[in-house]
N, C-alpha and C positions, 0 to 999 in steps of 0.2 A: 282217209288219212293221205291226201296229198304228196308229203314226201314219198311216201313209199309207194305209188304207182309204180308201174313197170316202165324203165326206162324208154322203152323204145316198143311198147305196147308187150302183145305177144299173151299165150295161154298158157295156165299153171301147167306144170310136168310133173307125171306120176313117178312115184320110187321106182316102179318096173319099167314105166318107160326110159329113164334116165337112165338106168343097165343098158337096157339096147340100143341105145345110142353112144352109150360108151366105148358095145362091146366090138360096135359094126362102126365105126369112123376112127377108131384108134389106130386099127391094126384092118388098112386098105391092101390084103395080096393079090398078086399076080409078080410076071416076071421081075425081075429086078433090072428095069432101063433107065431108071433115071435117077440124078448124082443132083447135089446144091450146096450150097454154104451159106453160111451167115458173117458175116466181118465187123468187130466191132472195135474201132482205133479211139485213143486219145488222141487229142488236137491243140496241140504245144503251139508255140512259137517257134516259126521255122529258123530262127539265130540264137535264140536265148530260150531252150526247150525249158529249162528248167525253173524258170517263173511262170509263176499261175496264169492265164490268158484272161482279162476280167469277163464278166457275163455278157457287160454287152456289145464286145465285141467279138465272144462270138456268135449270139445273135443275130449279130450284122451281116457274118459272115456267113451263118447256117442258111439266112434270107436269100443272100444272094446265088446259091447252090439250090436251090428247090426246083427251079427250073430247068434245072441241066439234064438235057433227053436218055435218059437211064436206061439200059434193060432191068438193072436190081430195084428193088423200094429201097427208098431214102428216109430212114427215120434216125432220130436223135434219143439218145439214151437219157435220164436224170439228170445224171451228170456232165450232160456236156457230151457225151460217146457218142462217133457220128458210127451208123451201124448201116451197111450192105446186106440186102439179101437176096440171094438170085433168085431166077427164074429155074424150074427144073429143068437139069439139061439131059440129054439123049446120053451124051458121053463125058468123060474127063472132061476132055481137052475143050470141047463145048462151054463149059462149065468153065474153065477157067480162061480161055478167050473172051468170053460175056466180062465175067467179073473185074477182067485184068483190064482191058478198055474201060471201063464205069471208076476204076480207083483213077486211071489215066487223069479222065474228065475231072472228076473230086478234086485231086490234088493240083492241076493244074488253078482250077478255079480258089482254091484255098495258097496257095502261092503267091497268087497278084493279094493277097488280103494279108500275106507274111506268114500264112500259119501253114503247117504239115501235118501229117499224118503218123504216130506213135504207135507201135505195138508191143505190148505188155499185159500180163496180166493183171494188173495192179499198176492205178500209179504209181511210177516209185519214188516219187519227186514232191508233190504237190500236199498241200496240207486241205484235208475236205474241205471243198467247198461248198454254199449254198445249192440247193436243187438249181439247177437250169426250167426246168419244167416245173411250172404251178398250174396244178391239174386236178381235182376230186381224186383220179385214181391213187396217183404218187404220196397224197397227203395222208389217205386212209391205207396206203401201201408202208408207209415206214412207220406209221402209230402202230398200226399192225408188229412190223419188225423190231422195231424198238422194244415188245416184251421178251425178246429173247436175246437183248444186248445190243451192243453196237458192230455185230457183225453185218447187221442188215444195211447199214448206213452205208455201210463200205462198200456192197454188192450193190448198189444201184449208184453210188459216186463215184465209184471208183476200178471197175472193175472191168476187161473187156477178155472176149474170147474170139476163138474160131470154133463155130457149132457145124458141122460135119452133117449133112442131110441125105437120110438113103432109103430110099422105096424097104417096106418092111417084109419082103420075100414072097416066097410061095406057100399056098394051103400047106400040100403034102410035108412031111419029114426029110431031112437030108439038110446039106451045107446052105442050101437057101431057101429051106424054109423056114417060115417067120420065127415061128420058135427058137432054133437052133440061133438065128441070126438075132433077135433078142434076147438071150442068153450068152450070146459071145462079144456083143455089144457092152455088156457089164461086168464081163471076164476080163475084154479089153481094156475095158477103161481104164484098170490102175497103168496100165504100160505106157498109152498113150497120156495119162498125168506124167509120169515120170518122163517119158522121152523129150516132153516137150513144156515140163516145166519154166515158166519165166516170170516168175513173180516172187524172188525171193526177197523184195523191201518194199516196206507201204510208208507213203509221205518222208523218204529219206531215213525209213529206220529199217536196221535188221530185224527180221522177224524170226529165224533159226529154221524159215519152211522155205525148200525151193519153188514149190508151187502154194504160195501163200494164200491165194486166190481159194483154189482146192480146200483147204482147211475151213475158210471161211464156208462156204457150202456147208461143207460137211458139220458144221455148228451154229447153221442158220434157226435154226425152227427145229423142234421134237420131232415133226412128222414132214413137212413141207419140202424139204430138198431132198429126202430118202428114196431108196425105191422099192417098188413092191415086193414080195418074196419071188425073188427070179428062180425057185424050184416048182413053183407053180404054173399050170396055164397060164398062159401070160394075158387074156382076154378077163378072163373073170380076176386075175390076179391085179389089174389095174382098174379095173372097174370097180373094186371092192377099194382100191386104196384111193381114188379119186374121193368116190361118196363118204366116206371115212374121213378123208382131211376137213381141219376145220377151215370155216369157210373166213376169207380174207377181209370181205368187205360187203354191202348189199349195196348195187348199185339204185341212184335214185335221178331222176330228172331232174334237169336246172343246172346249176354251177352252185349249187351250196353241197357242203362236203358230204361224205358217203360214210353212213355208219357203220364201225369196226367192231362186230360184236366179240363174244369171248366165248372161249367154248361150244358153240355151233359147227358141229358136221354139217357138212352138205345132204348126208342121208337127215338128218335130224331137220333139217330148214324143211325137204320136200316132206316128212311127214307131219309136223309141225303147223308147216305155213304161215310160221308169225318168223318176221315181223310185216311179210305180203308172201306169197305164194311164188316159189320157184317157175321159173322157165327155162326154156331152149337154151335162149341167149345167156342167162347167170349160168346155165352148165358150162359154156362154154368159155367164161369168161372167166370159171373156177381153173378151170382146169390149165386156161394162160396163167394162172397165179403159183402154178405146182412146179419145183425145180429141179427133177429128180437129175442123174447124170444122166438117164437117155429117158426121153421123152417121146412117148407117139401119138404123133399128131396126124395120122392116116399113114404117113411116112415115120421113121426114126430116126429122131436129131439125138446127136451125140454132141452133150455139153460140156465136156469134161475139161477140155484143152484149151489152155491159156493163149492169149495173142500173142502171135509173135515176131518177130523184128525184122527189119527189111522191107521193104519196097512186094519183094516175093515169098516171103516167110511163111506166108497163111497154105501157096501152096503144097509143102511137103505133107501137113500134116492130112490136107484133105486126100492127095495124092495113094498115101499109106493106106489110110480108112479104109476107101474107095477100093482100091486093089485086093486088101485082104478079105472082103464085103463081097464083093462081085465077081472074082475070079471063083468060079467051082472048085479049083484044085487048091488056091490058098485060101479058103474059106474053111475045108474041111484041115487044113492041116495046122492052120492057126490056131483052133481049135484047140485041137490034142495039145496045143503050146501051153496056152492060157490056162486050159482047166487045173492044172495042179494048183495055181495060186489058188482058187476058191478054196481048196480043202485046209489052206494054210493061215486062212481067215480065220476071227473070232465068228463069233454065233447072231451076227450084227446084218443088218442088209447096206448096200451101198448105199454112200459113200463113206460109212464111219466105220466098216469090219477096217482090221488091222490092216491089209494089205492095202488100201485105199490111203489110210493114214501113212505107211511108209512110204509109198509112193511121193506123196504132196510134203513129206517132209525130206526123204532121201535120196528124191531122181532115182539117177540110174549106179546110184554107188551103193544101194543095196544087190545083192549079188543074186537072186532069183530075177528081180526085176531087170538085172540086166542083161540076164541069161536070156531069158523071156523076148526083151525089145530086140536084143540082138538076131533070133529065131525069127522076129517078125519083120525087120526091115529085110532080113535077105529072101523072106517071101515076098513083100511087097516087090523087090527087085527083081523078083524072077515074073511075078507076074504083071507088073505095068505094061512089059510087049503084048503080054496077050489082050491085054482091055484094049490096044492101042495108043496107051500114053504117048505123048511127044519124047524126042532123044533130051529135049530141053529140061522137062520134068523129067525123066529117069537120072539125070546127069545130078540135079537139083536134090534129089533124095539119095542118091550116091556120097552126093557131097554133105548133107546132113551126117550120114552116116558114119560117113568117117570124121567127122569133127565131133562129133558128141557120140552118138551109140556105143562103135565098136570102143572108144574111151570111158565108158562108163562116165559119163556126161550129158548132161543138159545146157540147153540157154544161161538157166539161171546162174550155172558156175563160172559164167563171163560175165554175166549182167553186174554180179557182185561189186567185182573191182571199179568201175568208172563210177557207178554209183555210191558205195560208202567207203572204198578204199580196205575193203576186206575180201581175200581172196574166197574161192570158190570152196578150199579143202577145210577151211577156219570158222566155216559156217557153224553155230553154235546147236548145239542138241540138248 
C-alpha cells in the first residue's frame, strides 16, 4: 500500500516503547539555566493596519526576510503569523537581547515592504482569511478541526501568542522540582490569562471575552488542547494522555493529502497497526498536534498568553514567568499564591475548570484573580534583581503593573475602545 509507507522510512514503535520515550524526553531535569520564548505577530500594513494585507504580498515579503542572519527560527504561521523562536538562553537578559535584535532585523526588513508587526491575541480587525500555507499538514489539520466547529479555523488564522519556555526543574522535591514547577505552571496559568489578556474582539466584533483567544482553546477538541490530571505524576500522567489522544492525521509521502482518521488513539494505531504501523517520528509528530496550556517538550512551554502590543510587550510577560520559575524564594511563594484557585475550580482539568474560564472571560476584574496577579507581580519584582534582570525590564514590569494589575486591568480593557468603540467596564457577560 504505497500511500501509506512511512514517510521518511523508520521502524514500527511498540506501546511500551512509545511510554519510554514519552516518559524520558518530555520531562528532561537538571538545574533550571535556561529561559526562551516564542513570538508570534500579525503583519498588518504599516499606514492602514486595518485592511487585510493580500496573500501575495505577503508572500513577497515573508520571501524577502528568509534570509536575514537570525539567532531565532523563522517560521510563518497558517495564517499569515510571522513566528520567533529563540535559541535557549543562559539568562533573562540573554534571551531577551537575542530576540530583541532579530524583531529589530524583521521589522526593519518588513518596513521598506510597508508592512509591521501587530500584537494581539486575536485578529481584531480582519475577516478570516484563506490559509497562507498549502501544505498536506494544514489541510488534514483543519478537516481534522472542523469536527469540533469553527474554533479551530480561528486558532490557526487567526491567533498569535507569547509561549514562555522554561527548562522543566530538578529530579528531587521542592520549588524547582519538576513536579512542583509543573503543577504551578497550571495553577499559574489562569493569572497569567487574566493579567495579560488581549484578545477581547475577533474580525471587528465583540466577543464578551477579554482573552478571546483563551476561550477558543479551551473549546477546541474534547481531548486535544486539555491537560493531563496535574494531581498526578506528571511523567506517566502525560504519557498516558499523549497515547490516549486521538490521533490528527497519518502522515504519508508525496504531496497528496494525509488521511484524517476518526476515532483513532495513538495507543489504538501502535496496537492496531492499520492503517501502516507507528513510528518514532508519527510519535513525535503526534504529540506537535496536542495544545494543552503547558506543554513539555524536554522543557515547559507555557501557552497560555496572548500577544501583546508594543514594540516591547512580549517582554513583561516572559520577564514575570521567568522570575517566578527560577527565583527559589519566589517559586516557593507563588506557589502558596496560586494554589487556592485550584480548590475553587470545578472538577474539570485545564483549560475549561472554572477558574481558567473566568479568567479568559474576566481579566483581572474578578477579585481572587486579582488578588492572586497582584501577589505575583510584587514577587516577580522583588525577584528580577536576584536572576539579574536589566533596570530596563524591572522598570517595564513596574510599569505594566501599575497600568493594569494593581487597577484590576488588562490589555484588553484598552484594546476595547480604538477597536469597537466600547469601553473596557461595558464588555458584555
Amino acid at each position: 500500500m504505497p500511500p501509506y509507507d512511512f514517510p521518511q522510512g523508520g521502524t514500527p514503535l511498540t506501546e511500551d516503547e512509545a511510554e519510554d520515550l514519552l516518559r524520558c524526553i518530555c520531562f528532561k531535569t537538571g538545574p533550571p539555566r535556561a529561559v526562551g520564548v516564542e513570538l508570534e505577530w500579525f503583519v498588518h500594513d504599516l499606514h492602514l493596519p486595518r485592511l487585510p494585507v493580500p496573500g501575495d504580498r505577503l508572500r513577497k515579503a515573508f520571501d524577502g526576510i528568509r534570509s536575514l542572519p537570525l539567532s531565532s527560527a523563522l517560521t510563518f504561521e497558517p495564517g499569515g503569523q510571522l513566528e520567533l523562536s529563540s535559541q535557549p538562553a543562559a539568562t533573562l537578559t540573554e534571551c531577551i537581547t537575542a530576540v530583541s535584535a532579530d524583531l529589530t532585523a524583521v521589522r526593519t526588513a518588513l518596513g521598506a515592504s510597508g508592512l509591521t508587526l501587530n500584537g494581539f491575541g486575536l485578529d481584531p480587525w480582519h475577516s478570516p482569511r484563506d490559509r497562507l500555507l498549502r501544505e498536506p499538514r494544514y489541510d488534514a489539520m483543519e478537516s481534522y478541526l472542523d469536527r469540533s466547529g469553527p474554533a479551530g479555523r480561528a486558532m490557526m488564522r487567526d491567533s498569535a501568542s507569547v509561549q514562555v519556555c522554561l527548562d522543566a526543574g530538578y529530579e528531587q522535591p521542592g520549588p524547582l522540582g519538576f513536579e512542583q514547577r509543573w503543577r504551578l505552571a497550571h495553577l499559574l496559568g489562569p493569572v497569567l490569562v487574566a493579567a495579560f489578556a488581549n484578545s477581547p474582539c475577533l474580525h471587528g466584533t465583540c466577543t464578551g471575552q477579554r482573552s478571546t483567544r483563551q476561550s477558543l482553546w479551551a473549546d477546541l477538541d474534547p481531548v486535544r488542547g486539555l491537560a493531563p490530571p496535574i494531581d498526578r505524576e506528571p511523567r506517566s500522567a502525560w504519557a498516558a494522555h499523549v497515547l490516549d489522544a486521538p490521533v490528527m492525521c497519518v502522515r504519508t509521502r508525496g504531496d497528496g493529502p494525509w488521511p484524517v482518521p476518526e476515532g483513532l488513539s495513538f495507543r489504538s494505531w501502535l496496537r492496531e497497526g492499520k492503517p501502516r504501523a507507528a513510528t518514532r517520528g508519527d510519535l513525535d509528530y503526534h504529540v506537535s498536534t496536542l495544545f494543552p496550556p503547558v506543554r513539555p517538550r524536554g522543557h515547559l512551554e507555557l501557552r497560555m498568553i496572548d500577544a501583546q502590543a508594543g514594540e516591547d510587550g512580549w517582554i513583561v510577560p516572559l520577564a514575570v514567568t521567568t522570575a517566578l520559575f527560577d527565583d527559589p524564594e519566589a517559586a516557593e511563594a507563588v506557589y502558596r499564591v496560586v494554589e487556592p484557585l485550584a480548590r475553587s475550580a470545578a472538577p474539570l482539568e485545564p483549560p475549561r475548570d472554572t477558574v481558567w474560564r473566568t479568567a479568559a472571560r474576566d481579566g483581572l476584574t474578578d477579585p481572587a484573580l486579582r488578588a492572586a496577579a497582584v501577589a505575583c507581580f510584587e514577587l516577580a519584582l522583588e525577584a528580577l534583581p536576584r536572576i539579574g534582570a536589566e533596570t530596563a525590564v524591572q522598570d517595564a514590569v513596574a510599569a505594566f503593573n501599575d497600568r493594569f494589575v494593581v487597577r484590576g486591568r488588562c490589555p484588553a480593557d484598552e484594546l476595547f475602545a480604538p477597536v469597537s468603540g466600547v469601553s473596557g467596564k461595558d464588555i458584555p457577560t
